[in-house]
MIROFI-166679 format. One record per residue (C-alpha): z, x, y; residue in one letter. Coordinates in Angstrom, 1 decimal, padded with zeros to 4 digits. Layout:
% MIROFI-166679
Z, X, Y, A
...
END
This chain:
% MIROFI-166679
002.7, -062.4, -025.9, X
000.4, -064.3, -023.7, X
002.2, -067.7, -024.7, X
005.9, -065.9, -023.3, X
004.2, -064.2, -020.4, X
002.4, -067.5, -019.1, X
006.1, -069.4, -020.0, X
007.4, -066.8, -017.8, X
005.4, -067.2, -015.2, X
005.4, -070.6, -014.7, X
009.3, -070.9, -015.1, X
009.5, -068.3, -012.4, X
006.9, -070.6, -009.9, X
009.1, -074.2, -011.3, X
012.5, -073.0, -010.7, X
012.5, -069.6, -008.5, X
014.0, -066.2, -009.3, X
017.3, -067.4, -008.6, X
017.2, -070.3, -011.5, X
015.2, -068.1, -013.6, X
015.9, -069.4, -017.3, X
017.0, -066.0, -019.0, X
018.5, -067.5, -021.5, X
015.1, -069.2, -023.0, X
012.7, -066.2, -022.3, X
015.3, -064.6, -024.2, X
015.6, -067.3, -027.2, X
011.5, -067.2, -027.0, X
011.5, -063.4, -027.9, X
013.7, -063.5, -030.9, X
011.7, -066.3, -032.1, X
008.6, -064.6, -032.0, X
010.1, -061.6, -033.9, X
011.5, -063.9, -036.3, X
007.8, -065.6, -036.6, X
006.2, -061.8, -036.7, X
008.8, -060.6, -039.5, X
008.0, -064.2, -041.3, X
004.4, -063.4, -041.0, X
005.1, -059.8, -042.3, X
006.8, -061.2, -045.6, X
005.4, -063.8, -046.3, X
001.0, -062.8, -047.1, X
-000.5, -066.0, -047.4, X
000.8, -067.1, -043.8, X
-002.1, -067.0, -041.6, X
-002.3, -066.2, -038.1, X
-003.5, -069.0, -036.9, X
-000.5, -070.4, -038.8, X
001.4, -068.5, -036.7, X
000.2, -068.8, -033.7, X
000.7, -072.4, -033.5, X
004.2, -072.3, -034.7, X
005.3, -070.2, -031.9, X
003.1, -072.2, -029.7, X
005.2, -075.4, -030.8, X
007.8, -073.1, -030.2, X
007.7, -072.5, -026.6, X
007.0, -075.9, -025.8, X
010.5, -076.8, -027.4, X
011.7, -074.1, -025.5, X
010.4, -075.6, -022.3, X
011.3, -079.0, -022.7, X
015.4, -077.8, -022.2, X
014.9, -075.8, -019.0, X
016.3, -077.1, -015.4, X
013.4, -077.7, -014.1, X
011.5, -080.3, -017.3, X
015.4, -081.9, -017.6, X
015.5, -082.7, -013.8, X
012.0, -084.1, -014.0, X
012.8, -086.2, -017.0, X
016.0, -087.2, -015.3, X
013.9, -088.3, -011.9, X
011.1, -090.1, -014.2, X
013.9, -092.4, -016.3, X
016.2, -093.0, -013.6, X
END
């Protein structure tokens, strides 16, 4: 919760409300439910197991938003 709610955050100070990336906040969520309900199933996955896969997660997640493509793009070119 803490990983999405920082990735909010700091979308919302990169791009502004207006650019706000719904889309990926919204992708983040259903991954972590889909990491919890994997967690849930499966016993012998840790939490710090986890954790760190939905921590790789978001920063997947981040590196497609407007504001990490744009900086990319101004970096190669």
């Amino acid at each position: 919760m803490l990983t999405t709610a920082s990735f909010g955050y700091a979308e919302y100070a990169a791009a502004g409300p207006v650019n706000f990336p719904f889309f990926h906040l919204g992708c983040l969520i259903v991954g972590g439910l889909i990491i919890i309900s994997l967690k849930h199933k499966y016993s012998k996955i840790y939490l710090s197991e986890a954790v760190g896969s939905f921590a790789l997660y978001t920063i997947l997640v981040a590196l497609f938003t407007s504001p990490v493509v744009d900086a990319l793009k101004n970096l190669v070119g």
